[in-house]
C-alpha positions as CSV (number, residue, x, y, z in Angstrom):
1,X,86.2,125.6,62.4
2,X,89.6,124.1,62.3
3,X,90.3,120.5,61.9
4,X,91.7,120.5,65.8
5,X,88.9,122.6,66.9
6,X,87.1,119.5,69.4
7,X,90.5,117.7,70.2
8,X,93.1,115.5,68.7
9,X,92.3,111.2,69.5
10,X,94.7,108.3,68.4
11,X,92.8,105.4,66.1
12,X,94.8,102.4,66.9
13,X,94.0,100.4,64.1
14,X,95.4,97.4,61.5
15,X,96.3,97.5,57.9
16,X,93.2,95.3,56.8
17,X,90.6,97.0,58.9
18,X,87.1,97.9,57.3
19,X,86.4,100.5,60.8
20,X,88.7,103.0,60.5
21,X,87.6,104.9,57.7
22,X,83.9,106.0,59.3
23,X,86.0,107.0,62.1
24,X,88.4,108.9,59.9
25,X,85.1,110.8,58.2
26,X,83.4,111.0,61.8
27,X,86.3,112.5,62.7
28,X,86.8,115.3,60.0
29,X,83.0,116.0,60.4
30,X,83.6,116.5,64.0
31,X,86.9,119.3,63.4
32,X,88.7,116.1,65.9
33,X,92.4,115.5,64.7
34,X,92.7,112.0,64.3
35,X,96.1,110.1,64.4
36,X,96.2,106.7,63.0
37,X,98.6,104.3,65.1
38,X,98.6,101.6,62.6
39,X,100.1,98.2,63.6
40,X,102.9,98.0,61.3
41,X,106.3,97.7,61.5
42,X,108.4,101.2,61.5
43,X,110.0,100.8,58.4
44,X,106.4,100.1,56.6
45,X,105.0,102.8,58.5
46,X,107.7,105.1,57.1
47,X,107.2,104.0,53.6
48,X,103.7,104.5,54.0
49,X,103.9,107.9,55.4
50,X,101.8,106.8,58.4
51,X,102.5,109.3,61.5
52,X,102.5,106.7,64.5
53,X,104.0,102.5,63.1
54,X,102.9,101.0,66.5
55,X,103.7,96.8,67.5
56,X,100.2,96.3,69.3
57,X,102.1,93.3,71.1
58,X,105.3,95.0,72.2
59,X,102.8,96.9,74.8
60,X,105.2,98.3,77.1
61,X,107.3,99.9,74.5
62,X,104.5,101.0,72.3
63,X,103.1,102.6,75.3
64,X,106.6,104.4,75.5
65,X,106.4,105.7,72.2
66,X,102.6,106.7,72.1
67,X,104.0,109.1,75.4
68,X,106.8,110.4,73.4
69,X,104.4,111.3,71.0
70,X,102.0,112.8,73.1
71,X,104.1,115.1,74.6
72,X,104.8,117.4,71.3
73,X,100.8,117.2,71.1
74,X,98.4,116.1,73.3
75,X,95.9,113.6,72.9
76,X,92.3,113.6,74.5
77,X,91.5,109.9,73.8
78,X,92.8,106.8,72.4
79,X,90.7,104.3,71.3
80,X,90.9,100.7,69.6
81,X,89.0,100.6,66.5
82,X,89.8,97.0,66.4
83,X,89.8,94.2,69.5
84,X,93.6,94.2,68.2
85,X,94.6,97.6,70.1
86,X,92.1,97.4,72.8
87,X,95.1,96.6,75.6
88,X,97.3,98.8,74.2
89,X,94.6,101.7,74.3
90,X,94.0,100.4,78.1
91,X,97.7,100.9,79.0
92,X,98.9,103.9,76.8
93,X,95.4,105.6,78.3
94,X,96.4,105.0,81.6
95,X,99.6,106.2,81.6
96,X,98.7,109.4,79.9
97,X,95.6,110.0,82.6
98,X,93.0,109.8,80.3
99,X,89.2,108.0,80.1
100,X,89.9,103.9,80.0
101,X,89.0,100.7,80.3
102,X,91.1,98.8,82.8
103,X,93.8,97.1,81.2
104,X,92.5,93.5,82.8
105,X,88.8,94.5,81.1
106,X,90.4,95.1,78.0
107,X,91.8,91.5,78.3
108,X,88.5,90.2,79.6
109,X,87.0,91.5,76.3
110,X,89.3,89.7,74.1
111,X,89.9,86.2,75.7
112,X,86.8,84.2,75.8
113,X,88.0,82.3,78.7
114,X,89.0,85.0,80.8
115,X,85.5,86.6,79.5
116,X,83.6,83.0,80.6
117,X,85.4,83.3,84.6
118,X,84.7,87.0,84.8
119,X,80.8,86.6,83.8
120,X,80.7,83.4,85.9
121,X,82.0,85.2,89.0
122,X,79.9,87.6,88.4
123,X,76.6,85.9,88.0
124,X,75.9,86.4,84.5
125,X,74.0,84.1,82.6
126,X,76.5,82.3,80.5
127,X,77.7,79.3,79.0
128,X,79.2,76.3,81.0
129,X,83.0,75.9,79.6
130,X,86.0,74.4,79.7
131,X,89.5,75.0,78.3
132,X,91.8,73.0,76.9
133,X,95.2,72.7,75.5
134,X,95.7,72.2,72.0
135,X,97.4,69.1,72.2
136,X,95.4,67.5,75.0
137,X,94.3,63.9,74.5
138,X,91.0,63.9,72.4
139,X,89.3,61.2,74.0
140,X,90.2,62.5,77.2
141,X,88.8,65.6,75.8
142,X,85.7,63.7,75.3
143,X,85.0,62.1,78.4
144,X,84.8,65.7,80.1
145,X,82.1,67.3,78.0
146,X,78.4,67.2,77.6
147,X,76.8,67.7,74.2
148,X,76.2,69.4,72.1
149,X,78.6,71.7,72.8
150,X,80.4,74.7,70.9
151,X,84.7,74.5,70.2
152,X,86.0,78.1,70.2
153,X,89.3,79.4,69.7
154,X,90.1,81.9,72.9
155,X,90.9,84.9,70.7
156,X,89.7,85.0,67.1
157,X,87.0,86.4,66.1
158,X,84.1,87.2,63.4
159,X,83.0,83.2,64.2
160,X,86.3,81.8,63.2
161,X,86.9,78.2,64.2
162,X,83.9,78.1,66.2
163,X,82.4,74.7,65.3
164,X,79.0,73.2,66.8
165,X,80.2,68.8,68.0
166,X,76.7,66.6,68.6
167,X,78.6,63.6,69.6
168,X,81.9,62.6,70.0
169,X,83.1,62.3,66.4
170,X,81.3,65.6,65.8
171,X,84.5,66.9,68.6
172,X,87.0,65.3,67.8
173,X,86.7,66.4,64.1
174,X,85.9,70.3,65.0
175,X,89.4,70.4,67.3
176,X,91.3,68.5,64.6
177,X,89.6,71.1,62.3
178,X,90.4,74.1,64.7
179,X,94.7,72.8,65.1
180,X,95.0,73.6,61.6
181,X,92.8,77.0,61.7
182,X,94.7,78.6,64.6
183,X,97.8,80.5,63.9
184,X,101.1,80.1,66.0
185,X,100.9,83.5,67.7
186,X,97.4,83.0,69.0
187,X,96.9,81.1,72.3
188,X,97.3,77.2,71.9
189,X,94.3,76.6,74.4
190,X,90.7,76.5,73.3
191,X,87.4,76.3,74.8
192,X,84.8,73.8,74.8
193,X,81.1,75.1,76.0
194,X,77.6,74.7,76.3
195,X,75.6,75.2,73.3
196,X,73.1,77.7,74.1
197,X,69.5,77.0,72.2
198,X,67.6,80.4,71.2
199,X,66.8,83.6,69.4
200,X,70.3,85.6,69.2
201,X,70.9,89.4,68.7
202,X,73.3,92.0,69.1
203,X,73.4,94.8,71.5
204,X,75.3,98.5,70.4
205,X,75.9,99.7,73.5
206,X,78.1,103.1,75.2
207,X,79.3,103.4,78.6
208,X,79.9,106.2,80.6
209,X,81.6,105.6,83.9
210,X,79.7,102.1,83.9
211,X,76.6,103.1,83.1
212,X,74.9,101.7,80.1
213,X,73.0,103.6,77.3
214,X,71.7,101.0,74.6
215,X,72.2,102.4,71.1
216,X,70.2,99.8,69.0
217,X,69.4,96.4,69.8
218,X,69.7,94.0,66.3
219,X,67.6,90.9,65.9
220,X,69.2,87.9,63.8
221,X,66.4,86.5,62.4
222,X,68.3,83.4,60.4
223,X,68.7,80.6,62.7
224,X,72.3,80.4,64.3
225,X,72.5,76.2,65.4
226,X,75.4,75.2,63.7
227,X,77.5,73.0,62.6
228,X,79.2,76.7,61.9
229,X,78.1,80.2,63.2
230,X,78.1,82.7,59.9
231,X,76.2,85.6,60.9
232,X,73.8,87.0,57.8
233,X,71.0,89.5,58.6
234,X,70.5,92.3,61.4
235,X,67.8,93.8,61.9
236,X,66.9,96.8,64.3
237,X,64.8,97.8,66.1
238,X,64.1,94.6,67.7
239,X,61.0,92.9,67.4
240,X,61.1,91.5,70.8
241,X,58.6,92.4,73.0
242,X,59.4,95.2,76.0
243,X,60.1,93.0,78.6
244,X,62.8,90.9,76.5
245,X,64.4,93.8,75.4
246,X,65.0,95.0,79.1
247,X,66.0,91.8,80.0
248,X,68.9,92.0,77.4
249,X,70.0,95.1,78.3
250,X,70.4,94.2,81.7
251,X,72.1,91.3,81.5
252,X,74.7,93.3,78.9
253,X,75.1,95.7,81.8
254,X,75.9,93.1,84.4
255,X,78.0,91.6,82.1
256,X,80.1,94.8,81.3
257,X,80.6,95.1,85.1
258,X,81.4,91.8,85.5
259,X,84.5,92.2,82.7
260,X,85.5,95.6,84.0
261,X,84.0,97.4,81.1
262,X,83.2,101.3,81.9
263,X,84.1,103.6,79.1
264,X,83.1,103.8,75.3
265,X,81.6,101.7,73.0
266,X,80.2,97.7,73.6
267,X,79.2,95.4,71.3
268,X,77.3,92.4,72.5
269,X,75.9,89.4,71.5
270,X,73.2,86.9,73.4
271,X,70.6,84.4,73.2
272,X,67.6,84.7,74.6
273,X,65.7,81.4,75.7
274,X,62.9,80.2,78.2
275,X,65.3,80.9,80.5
276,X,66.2,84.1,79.7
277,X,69.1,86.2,78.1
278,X,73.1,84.5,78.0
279,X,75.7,86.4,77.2
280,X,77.4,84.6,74.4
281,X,80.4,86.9,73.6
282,X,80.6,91.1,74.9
283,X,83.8,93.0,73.0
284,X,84.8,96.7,74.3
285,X,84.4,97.9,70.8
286,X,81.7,99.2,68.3
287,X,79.9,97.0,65.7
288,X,82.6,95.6,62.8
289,X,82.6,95.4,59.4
290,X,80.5,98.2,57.5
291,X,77.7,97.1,59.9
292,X,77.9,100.5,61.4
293,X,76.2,102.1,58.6
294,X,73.0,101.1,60.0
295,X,72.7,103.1,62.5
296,X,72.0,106.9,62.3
297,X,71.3,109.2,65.6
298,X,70.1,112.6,66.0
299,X,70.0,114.9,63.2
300,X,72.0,112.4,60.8
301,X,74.7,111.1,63.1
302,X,77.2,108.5,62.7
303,X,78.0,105.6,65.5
304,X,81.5,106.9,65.0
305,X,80.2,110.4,65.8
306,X,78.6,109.4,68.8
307,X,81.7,107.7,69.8
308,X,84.2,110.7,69.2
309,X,82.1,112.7,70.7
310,X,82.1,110.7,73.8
311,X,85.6,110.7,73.9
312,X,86.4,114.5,73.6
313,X,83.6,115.4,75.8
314,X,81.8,116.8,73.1
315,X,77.7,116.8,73.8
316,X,75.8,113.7,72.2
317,X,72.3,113.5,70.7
318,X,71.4,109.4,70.9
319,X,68.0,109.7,69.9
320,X,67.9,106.6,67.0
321,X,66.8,107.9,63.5
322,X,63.2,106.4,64.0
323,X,63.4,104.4,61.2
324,X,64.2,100.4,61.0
325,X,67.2,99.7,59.1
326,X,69.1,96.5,58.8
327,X,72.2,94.8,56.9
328,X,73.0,92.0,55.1
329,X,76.5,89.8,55.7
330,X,76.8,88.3,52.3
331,X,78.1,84.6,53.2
332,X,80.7,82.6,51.3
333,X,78.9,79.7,49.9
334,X,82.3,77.9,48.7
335,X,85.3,78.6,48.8
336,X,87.5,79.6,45.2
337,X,88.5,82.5,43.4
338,X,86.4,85.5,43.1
339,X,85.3,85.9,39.8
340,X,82.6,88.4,39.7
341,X,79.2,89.0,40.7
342,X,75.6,89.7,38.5
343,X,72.8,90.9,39.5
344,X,73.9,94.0,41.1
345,X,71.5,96.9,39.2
346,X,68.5,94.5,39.8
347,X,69.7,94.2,43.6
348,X,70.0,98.1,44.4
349,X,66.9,98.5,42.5
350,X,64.9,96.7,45.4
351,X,62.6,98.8,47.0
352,X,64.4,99.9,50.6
353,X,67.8,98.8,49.6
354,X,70.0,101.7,50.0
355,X,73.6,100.3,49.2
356,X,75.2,97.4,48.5
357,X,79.0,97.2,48.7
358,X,81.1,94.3,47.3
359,X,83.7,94.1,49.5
360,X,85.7,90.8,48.4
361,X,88.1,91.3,45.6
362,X,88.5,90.0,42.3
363,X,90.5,87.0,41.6
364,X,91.4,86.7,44.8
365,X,90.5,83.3,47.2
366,X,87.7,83.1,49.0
367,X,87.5,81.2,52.5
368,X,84.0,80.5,54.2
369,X,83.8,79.3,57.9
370,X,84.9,78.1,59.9
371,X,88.4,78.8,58.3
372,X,87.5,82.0,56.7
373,X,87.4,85.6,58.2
374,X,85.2,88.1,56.0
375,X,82.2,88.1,54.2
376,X,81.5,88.9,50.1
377,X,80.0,92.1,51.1
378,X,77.6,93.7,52.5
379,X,74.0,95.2,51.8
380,X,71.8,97.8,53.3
381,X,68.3,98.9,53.8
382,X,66.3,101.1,55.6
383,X,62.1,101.6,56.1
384,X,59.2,102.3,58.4
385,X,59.1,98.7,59.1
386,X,61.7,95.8,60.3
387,X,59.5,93.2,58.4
388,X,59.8,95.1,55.1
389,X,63.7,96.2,55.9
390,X,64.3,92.1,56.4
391,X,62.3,91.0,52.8
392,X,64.3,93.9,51.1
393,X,67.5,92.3,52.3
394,X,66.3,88.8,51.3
395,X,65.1,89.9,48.0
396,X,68.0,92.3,46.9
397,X,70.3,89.1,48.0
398,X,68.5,86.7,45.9
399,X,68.9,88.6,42.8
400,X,72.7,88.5,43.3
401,X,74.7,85.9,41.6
402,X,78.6,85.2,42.7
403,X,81.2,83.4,40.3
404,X,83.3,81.3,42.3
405,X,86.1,79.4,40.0
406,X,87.7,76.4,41.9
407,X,91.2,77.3,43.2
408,X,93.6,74.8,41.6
409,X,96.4,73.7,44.3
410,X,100.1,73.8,42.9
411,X,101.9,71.4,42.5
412,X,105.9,71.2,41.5
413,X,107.2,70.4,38.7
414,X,109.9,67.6,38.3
């Protein structure tokens, strides 16, 4: 089979992403030509070799350009391996005719408050919220919200600056916290919402003209209350019983209607309570990090595969692997250089550990929430049971020990 055999798909992607390589190996697998559109500056991209340097936030020009190359060779799909390129992929889609997301679902997906209006409107169960400028008067801020209550920025992600407030002080110290987190280029609003009490988990879902097949639902078994929101274990399949699990998945297909959503992967996350599920966040992208390697369909397939295959109308074989499998997102317990870690031999020898990947690297700073973005690493298992895949985690974890060396400020010299 030639490598073009099933098609040729654009992987808009960024420099630091974790995602694109399973794509890139799904891809090859597949005999799909994959094009990376990397968001890089042209002259980067030239010294890099890259085919396609694309500016995700110059869209109407990159959308020019993706068209220009298109018309030497075809593509069957483009899709956004990170939220990043996800309204670029929208608009360069559309223009070339091919299987999309609306470009205003693509910004639902990414903007939390735009998300929160959508759901609202469209009866999903979600947070109460409000938004805020940046520079509003805190204790003006104050007198408008009920606790506890959750600060969020409006577009970062991976749990970054999202700080639980209990009380007043608790808020006015998580939005002082959040001015200095949030970069210049990203929206100078935030939100303030409800905090949600209950069980959360993570729904892996595909669409197909706006119909919903749920690929693995992940239970988070470690508490998520706050004051900060790092996400550690997930587990699938979920322990939940029947009913619950239904529940979820209709709610995450409301909610994908509600934003738009109707083509290619979802990722979801919600709580679910005596009330029911709440959609806490939905993003028109697969699973991040490494966390992808959990999941295995058919005879030995990828989520990437599945994905691809969706794309260049290739046939799909969802049936789940039958086994339980589940990761670990190592946290930062401090913050410092990256020394080293021990423990590692003892870890992977674990019964139902089958990898464990140190993805931080050496002697460089580490930054936990809510500042930081990325996790130490990640470990994986897999077994008959969810209960034995969660101990293996815990256990292979436990035996791994991280040397963090304080990170000494600099300071001029006279």
């Amino acid at each position: 089979m030639s490598q073009a055999a099933n098609g040729r798909i654009l992987l808009l992607t960024t420099p630091r992403s974790y995602r694109v390589q399973p794509f890139l190996e799904a891809a090859k697998r597949l005999g799909i030509d994959a094009v990376q559109g990397l968001d890089l500056p042209v002259q980067l991209a030239d010294q890099w070799q890259m085919e396609l340097g694309l500016d995700f936030q110059d869209v109407p020009a990159t959308t020019e350009k993706i068209l220009k190359a298109a018309e030497k060779r075809p593509f069957q799909a483009i899709l956004s391996v990170d939220d990043s390129g996800s309204l670029l992929a929208a608009h360069a889609s559309q223009a070339l005719g091919l299987p999309h997301n609306d470009p205003e679902a693509a910004v639902a997906a990414r903007n939390k408050f735009v998300m929160r209006q959508k759901l609202q409107a469209g009866g999903v169960a979600c947070p109460q919220f409000q938004r805020f400028p940046l520079d509003a008067d805190l204790y003006e801020v104050v007198q408008q919200v009920t606790f506890p209550c959750v600060v969020k920025p409006l577009t970062l992600s991976g749990s970054r600056g999202v700080i639980r407030a209990d009380n007043a002080a608790e808020l006015l110290a998580a939005v002082s916290r959040l001015r200095r987190i949030l970069p210049s280029t990203e929206p100078q609003f935030y939100l303030v919402e409800q905090f949600i009490p209950g069980f959360e988990v993570a729904l892996e879902g595909i669409l197909d003209n706006g119909r919903l097949t749920v690929l693995a639902l992940f239970d988070k078994p470690d508490p998520l209350d706050g004051p900060f929101f790092e996400e550690t274990i997930y587990v699938t399949p979920s322990r939940l019983p029947e009913a619950a699990q239904q529940a979820i998945a209709g709610c995450t297909a409301q909610a994908a209607q509600a934003l738009g959503l109707r083509t290619g992967p979802v990722h979801a996350e919600l709580r679910l309570n005596d009330d029911g599920p709440w959609l806490i966040e939905m993003a028109g992208r697969s699973i991040g990090g490494l966390c992808s390697q959990t999941l295995r369909f058919g005879v030995d397939g990828s989520l990437e595969e599945m994905i691809l295959r969706q794309a260049c109308g290739l046939d799909l074989d969802l049936r789940p692997s039958g086994r339980a499998s589940g990761v670990m997102m190592i946290p930062i317990p401090e913050a410092g250089l990256f020394k080293g870690v021990t423990g590692l031999e003892a870890a992977q020898a674990v019964p139902l550990i089958e990898s464990i990947e140190i993805t931080a690297k050496l002697n460089y700073p580490l930054v936990p929430l809510p500042e930081g973005d990325s996790y130490l690493g990640f470990i994986f298992a897999r077994g008959e049971e969810a209960e034995a895949v969660e101990a293996a985690l815990r256990q292979a974890h436990h035996q791994l020990h991280f040397k963090i060396a304080p990170q000494i400020p600099l300071t001029m010299m006279n």
